[in-house]
N, C-alpha and C positions, 0 to 999 in steps of 0.2 A: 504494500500500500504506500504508495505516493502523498506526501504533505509539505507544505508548507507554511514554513515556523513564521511566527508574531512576533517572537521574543529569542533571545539566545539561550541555548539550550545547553549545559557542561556534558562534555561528551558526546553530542548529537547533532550540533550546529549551530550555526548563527542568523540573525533574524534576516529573511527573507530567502533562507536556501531551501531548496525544493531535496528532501532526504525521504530515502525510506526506510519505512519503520514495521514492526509486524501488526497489522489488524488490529489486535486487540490494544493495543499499547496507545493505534493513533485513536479508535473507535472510544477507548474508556476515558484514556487518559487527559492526549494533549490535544484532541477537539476539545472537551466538555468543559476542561481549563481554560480556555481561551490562547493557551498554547501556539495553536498550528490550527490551518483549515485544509478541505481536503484540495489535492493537486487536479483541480477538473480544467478542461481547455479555457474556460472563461475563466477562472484564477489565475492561471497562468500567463493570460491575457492582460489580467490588470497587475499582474505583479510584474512583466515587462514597462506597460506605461507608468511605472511607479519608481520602478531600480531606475529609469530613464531620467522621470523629472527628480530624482534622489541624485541624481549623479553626482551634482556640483555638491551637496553638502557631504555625502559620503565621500567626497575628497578633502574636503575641510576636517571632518570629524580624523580621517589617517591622517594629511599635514600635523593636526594637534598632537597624535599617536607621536607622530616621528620627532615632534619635535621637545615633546617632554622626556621621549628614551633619550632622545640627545640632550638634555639637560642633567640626564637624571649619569647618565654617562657611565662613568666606573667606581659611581661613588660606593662606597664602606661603612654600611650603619653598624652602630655600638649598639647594642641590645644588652641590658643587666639584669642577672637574673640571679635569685639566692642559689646559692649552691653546699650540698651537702660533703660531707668528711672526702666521699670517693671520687668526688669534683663531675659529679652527675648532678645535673639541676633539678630544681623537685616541680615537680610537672613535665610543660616542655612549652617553648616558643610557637606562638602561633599567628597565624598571617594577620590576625589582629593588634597584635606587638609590634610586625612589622610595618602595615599600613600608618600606625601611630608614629612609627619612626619618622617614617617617611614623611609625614605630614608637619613634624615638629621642622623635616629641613625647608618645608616647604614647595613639597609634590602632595597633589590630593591623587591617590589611587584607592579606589575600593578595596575594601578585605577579598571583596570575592572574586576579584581578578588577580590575586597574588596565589601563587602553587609551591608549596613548599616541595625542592625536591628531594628532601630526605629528614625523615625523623630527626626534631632536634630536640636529643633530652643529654645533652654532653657541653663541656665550654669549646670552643673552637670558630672553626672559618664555617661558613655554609651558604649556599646560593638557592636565591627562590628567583622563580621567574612571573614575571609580571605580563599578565595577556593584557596589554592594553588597546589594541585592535587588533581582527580577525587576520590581518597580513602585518604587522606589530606586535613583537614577542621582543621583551628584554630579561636578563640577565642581571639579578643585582644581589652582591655577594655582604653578610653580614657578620658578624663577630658577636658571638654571645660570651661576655666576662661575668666575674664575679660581682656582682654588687658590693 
């Protein structure tokens, strides 16, 4: 079954890509959510004259993409965290620690487009990547110390 997404989906895609999904998934789920609708030739029809007169701003919205990775560059956020005797931190670092970082240097990036890519419950170096548009992936590497 053929759909196309309203909204950006993790995993599944981004708003206005035409993806397929199994039956039950578009049928229960992301019709009835407001999700996605189904891919019929006259959908597909207005979601052409749509990506069309979208053009100019879905290049605006990447310029902005590109040009905050390029601000945001190769910088090195300090994260502090309590840490116990075995120098394991008690919980663990989460992209909400991170977006707070970032925001104190003065980048607004959502929690829910930072991806941690590996479990942080230890002090050291660690890199999360930041989906800031759909063809805009950046790389921004942090350091969790001791409090």
């Amino acid at each position: 079954m053929e759909v196309i997404l309203k909204t950006d989906i993790a995993g599944l895609g981004y708003k206005n890509d035409i993806v397929a999904v199994k039956p039950g998934y578009g049928r229960n789920y992301l019709i009835p959510q407001g999700f996605a609708v189904m891919a019929s030739e006259t959908n597909k029809k207005v979601l052409a004259e749509n990506i069309k007169q979208a053009a100019h701003k879905a290049e605006k919205l990447k310029k902005d993409a590109e040009d905050l990775a390029a601000a945001i560059g190769d910088l090195t956020l300090e994260i502090a965290a309590k840490v116990g005797e075995s120098g394991r931190i008690f919980g663990r670092v989460t992209n909400t620690q991170i977006s707070d970082s970032l925001r104190a240097k003065g980048f607004e990036v959502d929690r829910k487009k930072i991806t941690l890519n590996s479990e942080v419950k230890a002090l050291g170096e660690y890199t999360a990547t930041l989906d800031l548009h759909k063809e805009v992936k950046h790389q921004v590497k942090f350091n969790v110390v001791a409090e």
